[in-house]
C-alpha positions as a Markdown table, in Angstrom:
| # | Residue | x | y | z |
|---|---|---|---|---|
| 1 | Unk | 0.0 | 0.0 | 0.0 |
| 2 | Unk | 0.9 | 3.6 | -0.6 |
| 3 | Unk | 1.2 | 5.6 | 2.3 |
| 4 | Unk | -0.4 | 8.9 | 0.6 |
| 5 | Unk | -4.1 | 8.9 | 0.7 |
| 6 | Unk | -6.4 | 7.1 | -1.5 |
| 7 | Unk | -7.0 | 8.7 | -5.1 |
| 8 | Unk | -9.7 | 6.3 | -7.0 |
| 9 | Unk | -10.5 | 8.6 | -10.1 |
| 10 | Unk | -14.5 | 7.7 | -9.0 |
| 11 | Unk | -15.8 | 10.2 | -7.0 |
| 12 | Unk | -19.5 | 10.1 | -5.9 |
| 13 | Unk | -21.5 | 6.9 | -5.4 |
| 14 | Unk | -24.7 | 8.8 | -5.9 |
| 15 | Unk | -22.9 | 10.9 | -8.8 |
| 16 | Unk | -21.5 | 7.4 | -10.5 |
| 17 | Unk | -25.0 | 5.6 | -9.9 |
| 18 | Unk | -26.9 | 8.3 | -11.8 |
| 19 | Unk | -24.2 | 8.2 | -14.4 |
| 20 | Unk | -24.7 | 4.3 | -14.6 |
| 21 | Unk | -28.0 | 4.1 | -14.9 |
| 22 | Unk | -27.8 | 7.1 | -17.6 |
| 23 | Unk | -25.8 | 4.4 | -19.6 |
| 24 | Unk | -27.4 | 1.6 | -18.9 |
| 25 | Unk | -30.3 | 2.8 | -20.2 |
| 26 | Unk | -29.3 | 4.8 | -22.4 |
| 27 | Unk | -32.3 | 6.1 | -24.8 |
| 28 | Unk | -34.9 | 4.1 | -22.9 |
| 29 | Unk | -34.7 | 6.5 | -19.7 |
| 30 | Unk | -36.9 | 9.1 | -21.2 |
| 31 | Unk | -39.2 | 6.4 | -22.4 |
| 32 | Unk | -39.8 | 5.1 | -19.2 |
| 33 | Unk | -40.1 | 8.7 | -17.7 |
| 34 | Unk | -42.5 | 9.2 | -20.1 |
| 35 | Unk | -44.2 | 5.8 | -19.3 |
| 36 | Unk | -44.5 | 6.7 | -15.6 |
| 37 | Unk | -46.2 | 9.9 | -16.3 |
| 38 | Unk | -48.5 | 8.2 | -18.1 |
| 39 | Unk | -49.0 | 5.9 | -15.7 |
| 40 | Unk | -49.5 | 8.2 | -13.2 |
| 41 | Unk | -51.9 | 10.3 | -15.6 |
| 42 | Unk | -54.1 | 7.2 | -16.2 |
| 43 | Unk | -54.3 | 6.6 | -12.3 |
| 44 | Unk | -55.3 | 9.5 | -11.1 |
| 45 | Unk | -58.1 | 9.6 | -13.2 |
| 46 | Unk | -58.9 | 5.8 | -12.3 |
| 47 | Unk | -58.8 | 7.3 | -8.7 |
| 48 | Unk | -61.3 | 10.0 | -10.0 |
| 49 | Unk | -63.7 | 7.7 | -10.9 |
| 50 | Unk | -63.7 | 5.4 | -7.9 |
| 51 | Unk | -62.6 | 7.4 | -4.9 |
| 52 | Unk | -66.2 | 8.1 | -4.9 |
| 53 | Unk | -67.1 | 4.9 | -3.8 |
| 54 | Unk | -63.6 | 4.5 | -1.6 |
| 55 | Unk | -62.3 | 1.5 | -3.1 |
| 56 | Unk | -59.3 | 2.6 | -5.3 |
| 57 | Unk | -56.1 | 1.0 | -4.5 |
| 58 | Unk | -53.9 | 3.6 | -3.5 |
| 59 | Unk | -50.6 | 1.7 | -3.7 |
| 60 | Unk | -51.3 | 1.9 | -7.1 |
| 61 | Unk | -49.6 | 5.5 | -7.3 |
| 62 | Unk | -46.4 | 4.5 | -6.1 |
| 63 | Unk | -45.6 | 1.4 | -7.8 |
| 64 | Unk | -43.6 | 3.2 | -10.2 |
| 65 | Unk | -41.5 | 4.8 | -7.8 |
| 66 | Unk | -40.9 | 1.6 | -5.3 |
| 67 | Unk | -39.9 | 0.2 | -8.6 |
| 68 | Unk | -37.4 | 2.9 | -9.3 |
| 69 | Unk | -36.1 | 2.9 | -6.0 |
| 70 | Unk | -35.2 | -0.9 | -5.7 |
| 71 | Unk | -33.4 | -0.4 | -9.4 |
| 72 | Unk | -31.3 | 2.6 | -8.1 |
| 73 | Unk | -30.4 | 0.6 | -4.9 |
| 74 | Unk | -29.2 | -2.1 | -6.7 |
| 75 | Unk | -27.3 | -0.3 | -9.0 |
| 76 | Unk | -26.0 | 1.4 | -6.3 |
| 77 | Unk | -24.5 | -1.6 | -4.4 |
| 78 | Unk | -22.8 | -2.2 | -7.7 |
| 79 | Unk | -21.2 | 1.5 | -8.1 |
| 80 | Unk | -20.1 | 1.2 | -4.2 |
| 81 | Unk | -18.2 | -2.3 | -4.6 |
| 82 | Unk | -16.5 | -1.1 | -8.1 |
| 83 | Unk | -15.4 | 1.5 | -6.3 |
| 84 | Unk | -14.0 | -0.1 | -3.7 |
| 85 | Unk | -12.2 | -2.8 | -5.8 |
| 86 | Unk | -11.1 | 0.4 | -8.2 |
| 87 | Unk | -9.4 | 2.0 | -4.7 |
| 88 | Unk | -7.7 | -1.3 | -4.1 |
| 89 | Unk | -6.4 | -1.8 | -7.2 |
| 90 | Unk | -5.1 | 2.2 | -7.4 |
| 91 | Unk | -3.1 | 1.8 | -4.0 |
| 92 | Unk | -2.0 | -2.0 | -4.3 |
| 93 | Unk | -4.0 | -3.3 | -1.7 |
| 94 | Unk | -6.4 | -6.7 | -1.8 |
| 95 | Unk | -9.9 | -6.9 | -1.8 |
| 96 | Unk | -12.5 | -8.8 | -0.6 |
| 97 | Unk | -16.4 | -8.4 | -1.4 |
| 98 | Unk | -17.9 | -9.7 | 2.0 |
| 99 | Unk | -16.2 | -10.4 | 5.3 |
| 100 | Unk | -16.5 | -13.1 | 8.3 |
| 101 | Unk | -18.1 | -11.3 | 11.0 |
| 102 | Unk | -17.7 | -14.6 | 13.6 |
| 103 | Unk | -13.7 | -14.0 | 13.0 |
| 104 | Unk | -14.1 | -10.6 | 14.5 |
| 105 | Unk | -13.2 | -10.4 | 18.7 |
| 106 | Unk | -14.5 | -6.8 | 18.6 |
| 107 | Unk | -18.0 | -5.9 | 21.0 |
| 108 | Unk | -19.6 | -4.0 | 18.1 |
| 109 | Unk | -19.4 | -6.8 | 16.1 |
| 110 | Unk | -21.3 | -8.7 | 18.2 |
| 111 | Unk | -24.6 | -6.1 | 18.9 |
| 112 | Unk | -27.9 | -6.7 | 17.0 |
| 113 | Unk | -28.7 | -9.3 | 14.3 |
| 114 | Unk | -27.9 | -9.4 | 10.8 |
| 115 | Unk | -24.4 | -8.8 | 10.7 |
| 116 | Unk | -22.0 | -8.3 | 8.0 |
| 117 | Unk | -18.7 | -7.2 | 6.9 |
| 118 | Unk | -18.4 | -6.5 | 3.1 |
| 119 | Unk | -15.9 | -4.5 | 0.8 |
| 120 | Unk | -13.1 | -5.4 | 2.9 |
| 121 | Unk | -9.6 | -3.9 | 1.7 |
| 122 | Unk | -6.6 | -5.3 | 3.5 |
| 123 | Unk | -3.0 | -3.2 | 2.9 |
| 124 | Unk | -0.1 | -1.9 | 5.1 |
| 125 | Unk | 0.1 | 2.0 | 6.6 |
| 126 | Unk | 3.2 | 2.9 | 8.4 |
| 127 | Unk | 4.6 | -0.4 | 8.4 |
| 128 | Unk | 1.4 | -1.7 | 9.5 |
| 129 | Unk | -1.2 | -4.0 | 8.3 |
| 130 | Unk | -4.4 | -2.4 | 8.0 |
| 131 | Unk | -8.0 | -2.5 | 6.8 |
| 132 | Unk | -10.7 | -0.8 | 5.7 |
| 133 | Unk | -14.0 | -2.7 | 5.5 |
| 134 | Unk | -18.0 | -1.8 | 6.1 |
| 135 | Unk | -19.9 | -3.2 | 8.9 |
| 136 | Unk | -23.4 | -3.4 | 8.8 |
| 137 | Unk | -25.9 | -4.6 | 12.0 |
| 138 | Unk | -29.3 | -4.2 | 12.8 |
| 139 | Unk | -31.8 | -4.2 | 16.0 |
| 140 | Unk | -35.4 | -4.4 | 16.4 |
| 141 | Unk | -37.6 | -6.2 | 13.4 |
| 142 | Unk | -40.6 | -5.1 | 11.1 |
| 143 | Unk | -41.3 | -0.8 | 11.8 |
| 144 | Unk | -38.8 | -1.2 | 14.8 |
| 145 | Unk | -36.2 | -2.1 | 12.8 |
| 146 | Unk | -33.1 | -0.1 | 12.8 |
| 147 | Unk | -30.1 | -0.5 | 10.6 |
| 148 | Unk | -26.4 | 0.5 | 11.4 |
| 149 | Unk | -23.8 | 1.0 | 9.3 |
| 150 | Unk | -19.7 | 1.6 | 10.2 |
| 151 | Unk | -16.9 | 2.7 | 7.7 |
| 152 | Unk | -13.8 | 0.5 | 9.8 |
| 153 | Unk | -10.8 | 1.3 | 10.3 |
| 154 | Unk | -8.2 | -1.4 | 11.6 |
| 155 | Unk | -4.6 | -0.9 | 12.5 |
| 156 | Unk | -2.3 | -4.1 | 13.8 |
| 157 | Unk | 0.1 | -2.8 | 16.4 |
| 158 | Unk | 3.1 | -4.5 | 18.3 |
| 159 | Unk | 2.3 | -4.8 | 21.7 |
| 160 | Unk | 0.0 | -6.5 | 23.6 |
| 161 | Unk | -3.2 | -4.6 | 25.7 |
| 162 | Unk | -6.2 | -5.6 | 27.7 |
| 163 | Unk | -9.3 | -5.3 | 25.4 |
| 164 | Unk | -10.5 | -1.8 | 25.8 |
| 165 | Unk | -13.7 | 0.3 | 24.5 |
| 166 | Unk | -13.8 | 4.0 | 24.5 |
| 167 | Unk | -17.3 | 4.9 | 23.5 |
| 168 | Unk | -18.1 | 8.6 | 22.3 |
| 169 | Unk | -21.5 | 9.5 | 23.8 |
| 170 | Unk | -21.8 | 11.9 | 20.5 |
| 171 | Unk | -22.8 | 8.5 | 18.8 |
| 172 | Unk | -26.6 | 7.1 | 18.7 |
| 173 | Unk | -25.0 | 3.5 | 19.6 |
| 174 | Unk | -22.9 | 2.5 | 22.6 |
| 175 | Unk | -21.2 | -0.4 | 23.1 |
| 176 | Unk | -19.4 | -1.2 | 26.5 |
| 177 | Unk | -18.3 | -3.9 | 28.7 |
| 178 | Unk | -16.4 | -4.8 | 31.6 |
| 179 | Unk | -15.6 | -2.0 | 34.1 |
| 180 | Unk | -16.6 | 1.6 | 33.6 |
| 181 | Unk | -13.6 | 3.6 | 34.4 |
| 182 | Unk | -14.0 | 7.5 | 35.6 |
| 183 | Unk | -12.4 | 10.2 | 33.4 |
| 184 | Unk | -11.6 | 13.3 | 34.1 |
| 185 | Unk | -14.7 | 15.9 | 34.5 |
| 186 | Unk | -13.7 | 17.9 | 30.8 |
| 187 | Unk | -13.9 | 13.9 | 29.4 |
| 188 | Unk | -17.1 | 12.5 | 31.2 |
| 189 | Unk | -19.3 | 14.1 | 29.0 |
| 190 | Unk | -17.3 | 13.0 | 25.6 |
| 191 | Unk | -16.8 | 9.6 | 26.5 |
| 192 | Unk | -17.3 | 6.7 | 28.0 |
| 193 | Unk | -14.1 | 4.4 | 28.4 |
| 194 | Unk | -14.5 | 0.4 | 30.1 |
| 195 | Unk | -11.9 | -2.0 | 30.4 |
| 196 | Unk | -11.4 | -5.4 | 31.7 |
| 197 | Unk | -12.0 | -6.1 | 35.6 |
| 198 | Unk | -8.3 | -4.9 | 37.4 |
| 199 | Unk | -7.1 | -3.5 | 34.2 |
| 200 | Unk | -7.7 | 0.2 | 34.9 |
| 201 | Unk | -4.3 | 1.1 | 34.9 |
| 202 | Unk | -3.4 | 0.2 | 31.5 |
| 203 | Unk | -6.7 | 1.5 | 30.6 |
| 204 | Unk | -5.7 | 5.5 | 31.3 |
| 205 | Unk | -2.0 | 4.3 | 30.4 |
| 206 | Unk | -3.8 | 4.2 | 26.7 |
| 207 | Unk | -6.4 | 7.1 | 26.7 |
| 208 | Unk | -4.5 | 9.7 | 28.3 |
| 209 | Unk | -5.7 | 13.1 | 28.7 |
| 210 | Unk | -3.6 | 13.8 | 25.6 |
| 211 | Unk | -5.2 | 11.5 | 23.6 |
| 212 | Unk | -9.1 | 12.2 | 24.7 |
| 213 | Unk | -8.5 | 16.0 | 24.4 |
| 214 | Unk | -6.7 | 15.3 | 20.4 |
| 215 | Unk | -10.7 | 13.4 | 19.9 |
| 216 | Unk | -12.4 | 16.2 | 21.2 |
| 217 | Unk | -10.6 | 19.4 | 20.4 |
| 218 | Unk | -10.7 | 17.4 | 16.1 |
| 219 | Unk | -13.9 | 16.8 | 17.3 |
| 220 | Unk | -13.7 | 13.1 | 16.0 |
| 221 | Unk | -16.9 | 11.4 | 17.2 |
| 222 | Unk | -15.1 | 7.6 | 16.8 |
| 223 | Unk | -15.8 | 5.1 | 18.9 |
| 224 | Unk | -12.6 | 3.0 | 19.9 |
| 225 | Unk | -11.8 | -0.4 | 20.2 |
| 226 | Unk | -8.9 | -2.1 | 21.3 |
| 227 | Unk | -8.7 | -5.9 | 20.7 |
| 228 | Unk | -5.9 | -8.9 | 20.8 |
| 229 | Unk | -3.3 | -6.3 | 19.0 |
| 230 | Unk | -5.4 | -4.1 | 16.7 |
| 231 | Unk | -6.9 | -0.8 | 17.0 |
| 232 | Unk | -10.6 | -0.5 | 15.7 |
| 233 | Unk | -12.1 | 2.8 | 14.6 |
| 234 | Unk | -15.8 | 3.1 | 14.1 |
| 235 | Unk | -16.9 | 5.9 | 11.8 |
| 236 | Unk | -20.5 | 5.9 | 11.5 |
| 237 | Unk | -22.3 | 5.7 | 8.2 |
| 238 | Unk | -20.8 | 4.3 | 5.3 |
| 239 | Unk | -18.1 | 5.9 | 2.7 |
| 240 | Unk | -20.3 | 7.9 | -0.1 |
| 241 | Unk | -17.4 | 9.6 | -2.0 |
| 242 | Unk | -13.5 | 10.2 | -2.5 |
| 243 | Unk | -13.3 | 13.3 | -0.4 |
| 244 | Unk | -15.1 | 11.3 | 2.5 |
| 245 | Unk | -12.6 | 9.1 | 2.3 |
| 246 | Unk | -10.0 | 10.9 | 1.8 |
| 247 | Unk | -10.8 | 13.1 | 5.4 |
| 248 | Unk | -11.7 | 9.9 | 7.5 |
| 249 | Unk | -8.6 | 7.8 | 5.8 |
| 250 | Unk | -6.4 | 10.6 | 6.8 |
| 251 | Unk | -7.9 | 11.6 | 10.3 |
| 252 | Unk | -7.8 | 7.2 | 11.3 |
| 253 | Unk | -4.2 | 7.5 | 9.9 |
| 254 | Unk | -3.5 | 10.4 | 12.1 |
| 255 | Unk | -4.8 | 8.9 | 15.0 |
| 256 | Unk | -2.8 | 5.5 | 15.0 |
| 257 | Unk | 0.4 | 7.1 | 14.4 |
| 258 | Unk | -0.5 | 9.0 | 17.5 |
| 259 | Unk | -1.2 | 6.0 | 19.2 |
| 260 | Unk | 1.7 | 4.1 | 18.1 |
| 261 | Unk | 4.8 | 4.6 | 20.4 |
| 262 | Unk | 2.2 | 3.0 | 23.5 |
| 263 | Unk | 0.5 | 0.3 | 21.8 |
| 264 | Unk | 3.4 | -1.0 | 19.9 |
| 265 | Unk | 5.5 | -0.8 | 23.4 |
| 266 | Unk | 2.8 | -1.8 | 26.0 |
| 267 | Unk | 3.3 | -5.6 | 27.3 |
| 268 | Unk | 0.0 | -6.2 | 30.0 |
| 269 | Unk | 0.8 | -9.3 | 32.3 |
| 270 | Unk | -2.5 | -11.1 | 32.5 |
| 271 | Unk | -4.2 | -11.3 | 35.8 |
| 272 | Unk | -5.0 | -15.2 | 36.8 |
| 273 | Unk | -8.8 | -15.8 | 36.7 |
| 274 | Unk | -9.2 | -12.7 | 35.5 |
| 275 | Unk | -10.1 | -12.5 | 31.5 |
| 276 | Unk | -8.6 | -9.9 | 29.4 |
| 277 | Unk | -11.5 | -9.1 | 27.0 |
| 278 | Unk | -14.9 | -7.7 | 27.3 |
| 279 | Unk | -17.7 | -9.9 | 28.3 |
| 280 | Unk | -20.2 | -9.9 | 25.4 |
């Protein structure tokens, strides 16, 4: 891998999806745009005649649009993963279209139903391996269902640490576990940082001051994960276009370099009966 930042000549996913579709298409666009105001013409004066006696199927109306939108979503999905394989292939890195989620020792992987791990890019930063993938969940089911979505950012380090979270409170989703440590007063309202039962120490040996007041004063809203040698970086939505990327590539980057001289030095002695990771 390259250590400059990313430079896929793609830009927008929305932008290249509507430029697809253009070209897929192609002179049948405006025949279906046509075609759906028809449509719609000839509806609404189907709903003229028989809203009158109130039994015109309504659903009717949209069927041109749900149809539309499950098009543009598909095509979509496409545009996103040439991308990603197009960024791979520009910096020398590997890719991978989908991910195993049971592999990963990480809390948030672990939260809601339906997880997955797709566009996975694996490459080297700094001497480092790292990788970029996109992490999906989901809680609740029918109208209560909510879906999550996290661009990931993981960086492989030297040393060996408890399995810590530092949560930022400015996200809609926490994840903790273990023991909930107390932060200064300036932090408490920022974060929320949990560790591994008589691992406190190595805890605030990791997210110093220094470090939680670099988070807030970049005002970085990631939530942090430290498992069996690697950093995780949760940045909340998924990647939508190059200068996106670019920022959050560069900012992650930042941050692990930052991090580097204590998590490639730090050596933890594991406490007997005592685990070093997270209960789930």
């Amino acid at each position: 891998m390259a250590d400059a930042n990313p430079q896929p000549q793609n830009t927008s996913i929305m932008s290249l999806t509507f430029q697809t579709i253009r070209e897929q298409l192609g002179g049948w666009l405006w025949l279906i745009v046509l075609g759906v105001i028809g449509w719609e013409i000839f509806v609404f004066v189907l709903a003229a005649k028989s809203l009158i006696a109130g039994d015109f199927p309504l659903f009717l109306f949209f069927l041109p649009f749900l149809g539309g939108s499950i098009y543009v979503e598909y095509v979509r999905r496409k545009v996103r993963k040439a991308f990603w394989q197009q960024l791979a292939a520009t910096n020398g890195w590997s890719y991978e279209a989908d991910g195993d989620v049971a592999a990963e020792a990480g809390l948030m992987f672990h939260q809601g139903h339906s997880q997955n791990i797709f566009n996975v890019i694996t490459g080297n930063f700094d001497g480092r391996k790292m990788r970029i993938f996109t992490f999906h969940f989901a809680t609740g089911s029918g109208k209560q269902r909510r879906d999550y979505y996290y661009t990931v950012y993981e960086f492989t380090f030297a040393g060996q640490f408890p399995h810590l979270n530092l949560n930022s409170l400015l996200n809609m989703y926490g994840v903790a576990g273990g023991v909930k440590l107390p932060l200064p007063a300036e932090f408490e309202k920022f974060y929320r940082l949990t560790a591994p039962e008589e691992y406190e120490i190595e805890a605030l040996q990791v997210f110093t001051p220094d470090i939680l007041a670099y988070l807030i004063d970049r005002q970085l809203p990631y939530d942090v994960e430290l498992v069996n040698q690697e950093m995780l970086i949760y940045v909340k939505g998924q990647v939508n276009d190059l200068q996106q990327l670019e920022q959050d590539y560069a900012r992650a980057c930042d941050f692990a370099q930052r991090m580097a001289p204590t998590l490639d030095k730090m050596r933890f002695a594991e406490i007997p009966q005592h685990p070093s990771v997270l209960t789930r």
